[in-house]
C-alpha positions in Angstrom: 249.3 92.7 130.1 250.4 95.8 132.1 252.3 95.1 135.2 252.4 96.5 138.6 255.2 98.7 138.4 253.7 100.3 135.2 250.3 100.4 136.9 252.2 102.1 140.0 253.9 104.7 137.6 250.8 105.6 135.6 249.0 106.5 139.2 252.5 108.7 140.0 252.2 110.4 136.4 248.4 111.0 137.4 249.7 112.5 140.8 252.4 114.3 139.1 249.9 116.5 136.6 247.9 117.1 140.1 250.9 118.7 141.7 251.4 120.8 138.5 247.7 121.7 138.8 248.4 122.9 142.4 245.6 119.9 143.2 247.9 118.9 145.9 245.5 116.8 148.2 244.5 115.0 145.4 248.6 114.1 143.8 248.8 112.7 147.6 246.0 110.4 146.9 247.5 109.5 143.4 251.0 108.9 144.8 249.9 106.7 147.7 248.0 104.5 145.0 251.6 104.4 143.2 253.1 103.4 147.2 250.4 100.9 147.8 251.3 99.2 144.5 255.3 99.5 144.5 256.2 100.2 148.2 260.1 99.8 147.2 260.2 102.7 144.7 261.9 105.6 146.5 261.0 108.0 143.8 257.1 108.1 145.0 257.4 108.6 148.2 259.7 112.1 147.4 257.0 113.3 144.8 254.3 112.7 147.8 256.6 114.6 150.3 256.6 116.8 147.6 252.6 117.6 147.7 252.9 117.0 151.9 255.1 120.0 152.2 253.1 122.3 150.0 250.4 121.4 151.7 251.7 122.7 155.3 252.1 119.0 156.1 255.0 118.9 157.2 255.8 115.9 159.6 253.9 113.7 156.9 256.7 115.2 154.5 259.8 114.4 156.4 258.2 110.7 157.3 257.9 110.3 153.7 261.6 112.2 152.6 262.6 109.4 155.6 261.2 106.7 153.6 262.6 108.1 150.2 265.8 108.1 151.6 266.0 104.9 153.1 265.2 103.4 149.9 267.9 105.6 147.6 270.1 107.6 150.1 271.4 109.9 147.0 268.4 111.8 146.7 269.7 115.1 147.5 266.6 117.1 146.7 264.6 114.9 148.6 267.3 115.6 151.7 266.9 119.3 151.0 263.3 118.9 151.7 263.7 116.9 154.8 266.1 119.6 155.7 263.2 122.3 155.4 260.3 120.2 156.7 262.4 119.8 159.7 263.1 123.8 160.0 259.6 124.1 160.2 258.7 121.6 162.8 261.3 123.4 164.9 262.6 120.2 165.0 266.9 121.0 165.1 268.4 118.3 165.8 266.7 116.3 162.7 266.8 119.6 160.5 271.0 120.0 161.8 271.6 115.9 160.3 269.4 116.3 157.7 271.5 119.4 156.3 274.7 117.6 156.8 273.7 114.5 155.1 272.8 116.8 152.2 276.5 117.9 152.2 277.4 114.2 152.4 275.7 113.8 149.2 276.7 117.3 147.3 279.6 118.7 150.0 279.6 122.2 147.9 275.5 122.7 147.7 275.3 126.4 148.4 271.4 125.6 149.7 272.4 123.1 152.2 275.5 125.6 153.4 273.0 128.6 153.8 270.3 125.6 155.3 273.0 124.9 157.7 273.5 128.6 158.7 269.7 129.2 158.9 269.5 126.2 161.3 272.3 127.4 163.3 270.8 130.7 163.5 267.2 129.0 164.5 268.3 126.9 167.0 270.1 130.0 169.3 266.5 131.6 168.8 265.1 128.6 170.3 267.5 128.2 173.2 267.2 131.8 173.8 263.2 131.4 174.1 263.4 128.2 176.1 266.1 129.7 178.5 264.0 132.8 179.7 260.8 130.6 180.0 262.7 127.7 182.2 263.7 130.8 184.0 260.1 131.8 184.5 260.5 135.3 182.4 257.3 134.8 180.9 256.7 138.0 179.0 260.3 137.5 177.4 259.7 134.3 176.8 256.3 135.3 175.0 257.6 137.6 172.8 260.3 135.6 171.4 258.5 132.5 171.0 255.6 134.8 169.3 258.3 135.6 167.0 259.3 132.0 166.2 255.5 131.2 165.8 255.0 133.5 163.2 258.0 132.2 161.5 257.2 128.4 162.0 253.6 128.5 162.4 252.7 124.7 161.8 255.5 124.0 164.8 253.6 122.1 167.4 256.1 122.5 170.1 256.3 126.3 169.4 253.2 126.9 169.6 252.7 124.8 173.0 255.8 127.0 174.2 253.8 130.3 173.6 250.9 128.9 175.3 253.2 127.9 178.3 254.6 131.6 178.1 251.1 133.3 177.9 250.0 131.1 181.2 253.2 132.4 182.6 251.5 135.9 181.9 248.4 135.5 182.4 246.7 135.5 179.0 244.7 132.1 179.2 242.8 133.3 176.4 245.7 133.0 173.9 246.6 129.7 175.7 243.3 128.3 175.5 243.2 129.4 171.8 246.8 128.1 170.9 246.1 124.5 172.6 243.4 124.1 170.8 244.7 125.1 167.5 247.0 122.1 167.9 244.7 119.6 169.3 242.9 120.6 165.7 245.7 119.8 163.8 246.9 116.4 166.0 244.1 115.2 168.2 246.9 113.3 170.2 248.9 115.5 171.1 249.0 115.6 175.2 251.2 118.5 175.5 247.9 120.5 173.9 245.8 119.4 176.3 247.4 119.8 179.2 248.0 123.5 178.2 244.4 123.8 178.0 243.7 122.3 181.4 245.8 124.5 183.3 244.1 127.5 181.4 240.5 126.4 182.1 241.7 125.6 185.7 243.0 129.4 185.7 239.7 130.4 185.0 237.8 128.3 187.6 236.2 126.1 184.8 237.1 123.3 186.8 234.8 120.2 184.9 236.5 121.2 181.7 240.1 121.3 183.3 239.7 117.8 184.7 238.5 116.4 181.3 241.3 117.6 179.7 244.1 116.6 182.3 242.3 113.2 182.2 243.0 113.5 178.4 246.3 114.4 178.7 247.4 111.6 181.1 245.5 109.0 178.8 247.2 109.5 176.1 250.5 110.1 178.0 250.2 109.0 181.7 253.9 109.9 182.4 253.0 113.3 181.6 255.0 115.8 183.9 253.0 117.4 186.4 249.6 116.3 184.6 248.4 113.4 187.3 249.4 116.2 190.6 247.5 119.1 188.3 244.4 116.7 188.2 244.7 115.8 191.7 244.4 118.8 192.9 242.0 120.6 190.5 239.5 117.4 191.7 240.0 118.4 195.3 239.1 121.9 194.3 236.5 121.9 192.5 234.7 119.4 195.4 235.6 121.9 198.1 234.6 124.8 196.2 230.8 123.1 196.3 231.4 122.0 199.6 231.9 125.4 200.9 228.6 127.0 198.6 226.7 124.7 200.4 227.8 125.3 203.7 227.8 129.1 203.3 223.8 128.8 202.0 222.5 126.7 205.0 224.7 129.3 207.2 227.3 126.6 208.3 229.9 129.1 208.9 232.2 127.2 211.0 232.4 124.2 208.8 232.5 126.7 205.5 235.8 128.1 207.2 237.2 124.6 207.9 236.6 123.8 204.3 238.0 127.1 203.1 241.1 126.9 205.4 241.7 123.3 203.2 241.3 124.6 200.2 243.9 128.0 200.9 246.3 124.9 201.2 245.7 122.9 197.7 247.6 125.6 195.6 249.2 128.5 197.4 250.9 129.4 194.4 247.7 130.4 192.2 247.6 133.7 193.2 244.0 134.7 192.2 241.9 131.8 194.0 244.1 132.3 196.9 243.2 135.6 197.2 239.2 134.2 196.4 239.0 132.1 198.9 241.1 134.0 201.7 238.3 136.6 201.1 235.4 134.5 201.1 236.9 132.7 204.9 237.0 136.1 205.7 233.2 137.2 204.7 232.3 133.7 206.9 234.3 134.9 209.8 232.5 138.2 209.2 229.0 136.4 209.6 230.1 134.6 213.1 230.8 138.3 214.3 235.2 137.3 214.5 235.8 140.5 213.0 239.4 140.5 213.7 239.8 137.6 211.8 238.2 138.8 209.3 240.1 141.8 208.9 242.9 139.8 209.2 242.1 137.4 206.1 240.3 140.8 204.1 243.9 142.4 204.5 245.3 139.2 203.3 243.1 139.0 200.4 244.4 142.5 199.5 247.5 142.0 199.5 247.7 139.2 197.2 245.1 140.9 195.0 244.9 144.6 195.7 242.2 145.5 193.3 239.4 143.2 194.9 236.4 145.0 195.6 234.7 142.2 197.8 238.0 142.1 200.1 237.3 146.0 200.4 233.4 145.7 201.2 234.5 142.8 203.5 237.3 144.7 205.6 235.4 147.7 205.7 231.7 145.9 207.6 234.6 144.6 210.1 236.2 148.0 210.9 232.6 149.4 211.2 231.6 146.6 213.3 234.5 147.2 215.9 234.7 150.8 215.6 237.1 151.7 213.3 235.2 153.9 211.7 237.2 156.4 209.9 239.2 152.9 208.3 235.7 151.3 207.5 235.0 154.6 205.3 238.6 154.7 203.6 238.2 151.2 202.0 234.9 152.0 200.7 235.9 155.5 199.6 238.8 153.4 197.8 236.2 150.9 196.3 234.1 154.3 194.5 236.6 155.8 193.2 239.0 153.4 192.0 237.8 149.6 190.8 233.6 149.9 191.3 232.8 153.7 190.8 229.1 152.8 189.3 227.9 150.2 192.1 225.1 151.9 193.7 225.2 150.1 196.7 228.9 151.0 197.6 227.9 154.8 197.3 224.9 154.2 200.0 227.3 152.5 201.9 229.8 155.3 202.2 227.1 157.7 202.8 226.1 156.0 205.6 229.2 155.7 207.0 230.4 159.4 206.7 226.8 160.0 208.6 228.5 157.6 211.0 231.5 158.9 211.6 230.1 162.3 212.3 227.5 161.0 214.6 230.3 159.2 216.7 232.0 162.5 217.0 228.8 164.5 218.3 228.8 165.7 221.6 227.1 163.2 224.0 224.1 165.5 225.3 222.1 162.9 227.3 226.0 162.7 229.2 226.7 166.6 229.7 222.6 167.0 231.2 223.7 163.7 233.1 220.4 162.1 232.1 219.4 158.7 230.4 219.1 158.7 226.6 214.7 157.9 227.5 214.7 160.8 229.9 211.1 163.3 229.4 210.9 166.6 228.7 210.8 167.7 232.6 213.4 165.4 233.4 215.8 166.8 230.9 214.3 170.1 231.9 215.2 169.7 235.7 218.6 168.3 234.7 219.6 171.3 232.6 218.8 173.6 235.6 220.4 171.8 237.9 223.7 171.6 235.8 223.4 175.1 234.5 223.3 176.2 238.3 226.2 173.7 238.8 228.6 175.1 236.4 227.6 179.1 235.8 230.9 180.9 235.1 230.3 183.0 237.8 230.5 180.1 240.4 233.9 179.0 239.1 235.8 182.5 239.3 238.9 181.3 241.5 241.1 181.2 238.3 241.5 182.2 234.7 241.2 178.2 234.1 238.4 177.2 236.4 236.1 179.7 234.6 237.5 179.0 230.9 236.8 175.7 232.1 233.4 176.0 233.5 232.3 178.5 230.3 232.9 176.1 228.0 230.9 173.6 229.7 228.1 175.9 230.3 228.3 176.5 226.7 228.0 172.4 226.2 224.7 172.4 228.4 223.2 175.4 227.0 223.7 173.5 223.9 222.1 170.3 225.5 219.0 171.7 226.2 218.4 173.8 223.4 218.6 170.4 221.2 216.8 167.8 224.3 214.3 170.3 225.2 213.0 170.4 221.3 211.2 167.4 220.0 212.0 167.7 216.4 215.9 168.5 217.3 215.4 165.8 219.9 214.0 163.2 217.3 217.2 164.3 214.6 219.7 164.2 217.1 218.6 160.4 218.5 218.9 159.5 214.8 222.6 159.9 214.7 222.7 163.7 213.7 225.4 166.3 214.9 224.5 169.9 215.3 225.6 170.8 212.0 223.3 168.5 210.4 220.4 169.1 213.1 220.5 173.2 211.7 220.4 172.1 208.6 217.2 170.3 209.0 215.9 172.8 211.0 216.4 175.7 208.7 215.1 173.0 205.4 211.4 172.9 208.0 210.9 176.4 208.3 211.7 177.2 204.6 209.3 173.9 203.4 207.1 175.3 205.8 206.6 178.9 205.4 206.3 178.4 201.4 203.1 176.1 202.5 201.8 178.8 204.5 202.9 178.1 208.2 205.1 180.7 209.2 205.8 180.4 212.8 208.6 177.6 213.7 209.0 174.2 212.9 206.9 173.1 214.6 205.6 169.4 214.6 204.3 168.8 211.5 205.4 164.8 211.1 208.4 162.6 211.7 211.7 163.7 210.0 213.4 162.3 207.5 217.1 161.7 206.8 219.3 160.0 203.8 222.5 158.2 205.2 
């Protein structure tokens, strides 16, 4: 009758002509028959550590050189293995024993000298990568833990390293890609998740980020920073509907009081700050507090200076209080530098640049001394009347009282001949100068004369004008 041990060593022989197959999965199912049956015999659990490492499975193989070794502490190539299962688990302190007890079993084993060196070597790598992200030199830190990734690729802890590196640049795409890869790998490790959180959160997917700090925390609930992060992005994510709401039923005030709460939940994430500075700003815009809002616009920009809406929000201030020539500068900005294909932004500055020149135009109604709904013999008594008032020849005491009065005579000539016309009447009251009233003028008579009327402009219609 066969007995167990030689039932337990014909699974291992079955396992071992796997492993020479390359059939590695399944040797790790025949030597864990062998285990179940003789759970004493060192030898088995090395060949399975054996099929574990070549597998890329490399905790399972130094938990089962661990278990070899605890059952026959001479097994040098099974400590050699540890030694380079530990290497690639980043794991330095284990890998730095494990080479030594090697020694302790061979002390003049060239491989666990150079092991020992290569370990030495790795582990001033890793302090180096850890010291410059501790030190918050993200983009340092990323390239030399992207480094040590691609040489330890199935390290867990490198690989959250790198993803705490490209948070620290901004890459949540490679951190939302690296977290995962680990949670693939092991589904319960919260490190993983939490990485992932704080990239979602990043990127304003704020029902995602809580289900994976809530994750985090339950599979470690005194993980660092985790139960504050979750706080926090909870608080957000309820204000951030809180103030939609408000701004659609036109709740301005109360939007701002919810906006100025939410400035304060992180004042360290950059990008939302900058969001929601510029959105308190577009709601101080709508109760007409346009310094206020030009104060939180400017804000907005300077936290983020490539925000468009900051821009279009700064700029309807300025224009609402005057500031013109400003108001025009931070659309012009918006055109030609972050936005150059938004139509609406071109209509805008065109209308302002109409605007500006229509606030410098010379006041007419003001130099006849008449009001802007005057009629045509009003504006026709006024003009004689000043033109009486201030002919050069009236003002002849000095070289300075007639420069002064022909320039002013020149101004009320210039009055009338625009007041006294309707159609150059009806362009100026639309906001044109004189530059642009010629213009329109001179574009009648030549649309006119090639239909056929060839004396004047006439009064053919209502003009037209694209601000």
């Amino acid at each position: 009758m066969t007995s167990i041990l030689e039932q337990a060593n014909s699974f291992k022989d079955l396992g071992n002509r796997k492993f020479a197959e390359n059939s590695f999965r399944e040797a790790v199912a025949m030597y864990s028959k062998a285990i179940n049956l003789a759970p004493d015999v060192a030898t088995f659990y090395g060949n399975r550590s054996a099929a574990w490492f070549h597998l890329g499975e490399f905790a399972e193989c130094a938990n089962d050189c661990a278990a070899a070794l605890a059952r026959d502490p001479k097994l040098l190539k099974v400590q050699q293995r540890a030694t380079k299962a530990y290497v690639q688990l980043a794991d330095v302190v284990n890998a730095k024993a494990s080479a030594h007890a090697a020694l302790g079993i061979e002390p003049d084993d060239a491989d666990s000298k150079q092991q020992l060196l290569l370990i030495e070597a790795l582990a001033a790598q890793i302090s180096d990568a850890d010291t410059a992200l501790n030190a918050g030199q993200f983009e340092r830190a990323r390239a030399l833990f992207t480094q040590l990734e691609r040489q330890l690729s199935a390290s867990h802890t490198i690989a959250i390293k790198l993803a705490r590196a490209e948070l620290g640049v901004d890459n949540y795409s490679a951190a939302l890609r690296l977290g995962l890869q680990v949670i693939k790998a092991d589904p319960h490790n919260p490190d993983a998740y939490y990485v992932r959180a704080v990239a979602l959160y990043r990127t304003e997917n704020y029902d995602q980020a809580i289900k994976h700090f809530q994750e985090a925390l339950r599979l470690d609930p005194d993980l660092p920073g985790a139960r504050q992060a979750l706080s926090t992005a909870k608080k957000l994510a309820t204000a951030l509907n809180d103030i939609q709401q408000q701004m659609f039923v036109r709740n301005f005030e109360q939007a701002i009081a919810v906006l100025s709460e939410a400035i304060e939940l992180d004042p360290d994430n950059v990008p939302l700050l900058a969001k929601l500075v510029s959105q308190r700003a577009e709601a101080y815009l709508r109760l007409q507090q346009f310094d206020k809002a030009i104060d939180d616009s400017t804000r907005a920009l300077r936290l983020f200076p490539e925000q468009a809406s900051a821009f279009v929000m700064r700029s309807k201030a300025l224009e609402a209080v005057g500031r013109l020539q400003e108001a025009y500068d931070d659309i012009k900005h918006v055109v030609e530098r972050i936005e150059p294909s938004n139509e609406q932004h071109h209509e805008r500055l065109q209308k302002l640049e109409f605007e500006i020149k229509k606030a410098k135009r010379k006041n007419y109604y003001s130099i006849l001394g008449v009001m802007s709904v005057a009629s045509a013999l009003e504006i026709k008594d006024a003009y004689k009347q000043r033109a009486l008032e201030w002919h050069p020849d009236k003002h002849s005491a000095s070289e300075e009282a007639r420069a002064k009065a022909e320039a002013t005579f020149k101004d009320i000539q210039e009055a009338n001949d625009v007041l006294s016309d309707p159609f150059k009447r009806e362009l100026y009251d639309k906001g044109f100068d004189l530059e642009g009233i010629e213009q329109r003028v001179e574009y009648q008579k030549r649309r006119e004369s090639a239909h056929g009327h060839g004396h004047g402009h006439g009064h053919s219609g209502s003009c037209t004008h694209d601000h």
